[in-house]
C-alpha distance (Angstrom), angle and dihedral (degrees) to the residues before:
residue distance angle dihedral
X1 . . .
X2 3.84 . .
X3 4.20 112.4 .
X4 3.94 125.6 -132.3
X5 3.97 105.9 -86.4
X6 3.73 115.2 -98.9
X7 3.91 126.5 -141.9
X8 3.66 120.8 -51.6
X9 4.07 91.3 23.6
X10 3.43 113.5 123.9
X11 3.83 112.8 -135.2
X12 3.97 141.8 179.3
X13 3.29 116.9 -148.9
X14 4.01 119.8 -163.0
X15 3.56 118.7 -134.3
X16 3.73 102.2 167.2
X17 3.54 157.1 -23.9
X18 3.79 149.8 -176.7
X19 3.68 143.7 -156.7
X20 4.09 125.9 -140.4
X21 3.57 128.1 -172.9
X22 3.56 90.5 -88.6
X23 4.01 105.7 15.8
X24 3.85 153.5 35.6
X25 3.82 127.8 -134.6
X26 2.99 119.7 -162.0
X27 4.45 127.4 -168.5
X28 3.79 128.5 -159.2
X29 3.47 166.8 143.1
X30 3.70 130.1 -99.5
X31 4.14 122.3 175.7
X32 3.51 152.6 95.1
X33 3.06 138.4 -66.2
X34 3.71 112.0 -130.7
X35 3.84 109.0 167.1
X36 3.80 142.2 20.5
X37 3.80 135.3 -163.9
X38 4.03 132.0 161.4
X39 3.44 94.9 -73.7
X40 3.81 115.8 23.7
X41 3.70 151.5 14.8
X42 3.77 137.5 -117.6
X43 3.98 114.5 -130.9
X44 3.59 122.0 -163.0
X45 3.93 112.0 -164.8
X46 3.71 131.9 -122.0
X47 3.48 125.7 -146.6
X48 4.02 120.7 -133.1
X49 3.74 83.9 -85.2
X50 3.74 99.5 54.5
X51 3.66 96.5 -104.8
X52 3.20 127.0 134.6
X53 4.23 122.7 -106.5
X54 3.86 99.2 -164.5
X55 3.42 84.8 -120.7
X56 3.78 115.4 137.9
X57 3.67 128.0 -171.4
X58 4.44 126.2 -175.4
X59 3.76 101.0 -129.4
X60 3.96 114.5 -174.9
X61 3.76 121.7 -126.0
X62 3.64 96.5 -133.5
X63 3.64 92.8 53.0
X64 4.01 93.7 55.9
X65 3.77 112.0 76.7
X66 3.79 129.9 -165.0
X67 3.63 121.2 -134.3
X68 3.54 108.8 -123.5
X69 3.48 95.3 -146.6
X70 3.94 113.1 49.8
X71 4.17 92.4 8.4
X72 4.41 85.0 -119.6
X73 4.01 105.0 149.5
X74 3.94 127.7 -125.7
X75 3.68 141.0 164.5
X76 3.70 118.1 -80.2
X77 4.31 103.0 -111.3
X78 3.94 89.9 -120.9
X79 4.26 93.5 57.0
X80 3.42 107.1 101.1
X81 3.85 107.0 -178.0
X82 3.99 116.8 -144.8
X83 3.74 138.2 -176.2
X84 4.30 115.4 5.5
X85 4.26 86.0 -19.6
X86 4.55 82.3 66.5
X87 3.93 88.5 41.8
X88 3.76 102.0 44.2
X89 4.23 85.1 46.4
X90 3.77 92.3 41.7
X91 4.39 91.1 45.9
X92 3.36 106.4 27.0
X93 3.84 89.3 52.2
X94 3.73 119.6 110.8
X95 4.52 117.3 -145.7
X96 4.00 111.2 -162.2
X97 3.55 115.3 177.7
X98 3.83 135.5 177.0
X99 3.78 121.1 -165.6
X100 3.73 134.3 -175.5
């Protein structure tokens, strides 16, 4: 089974998607990540060009899963992000989408 990534990995981390009669969306995160303790990560966006914003984000560990599968990371369906954790998720995100 594929571990949580540790400082300095970069990561993506899927928060959603949806499919149209002729295309897929897809939303998510790309950074960082800068720190680690017991419990949680730090995440450091990138921008759509892989730079870093300098914004930085506590994520916790139990809230990211690991897809058994391909090893891709998401959100556990109970985390409900609030306060600047919701707006650095909902701004920071990146949507690519390809239609037909």
């Amino acid at each position: 089974m594929a571990a949580l990534p540790i400082p300095g990995q970069t990561i993506h981390l899927y928060l959603g998607g949806a499919v149209g009669h002729s295309c897929v969306v897809v939303e998510g995160l790309s950074g960082v990540v800068r720190k680690e303790t017991a419990k949680a990560l730090q995440i450091e966006a990138m921008n759509d060009y892989g730079q870093d914003t300098g914004r930085l984000c506590w994520l916790p560990k139990k809230a990211i899963k690991i897809d058994k599968k391909d090893g891709g990371l998401s959100l556990a369906h109970w985390f409900k992000p609030e306060g600047y954790t919701r707006w650095f998720l909902s701004h920071m995100s990146i949507m690519s989408g390809v239609s037909a």
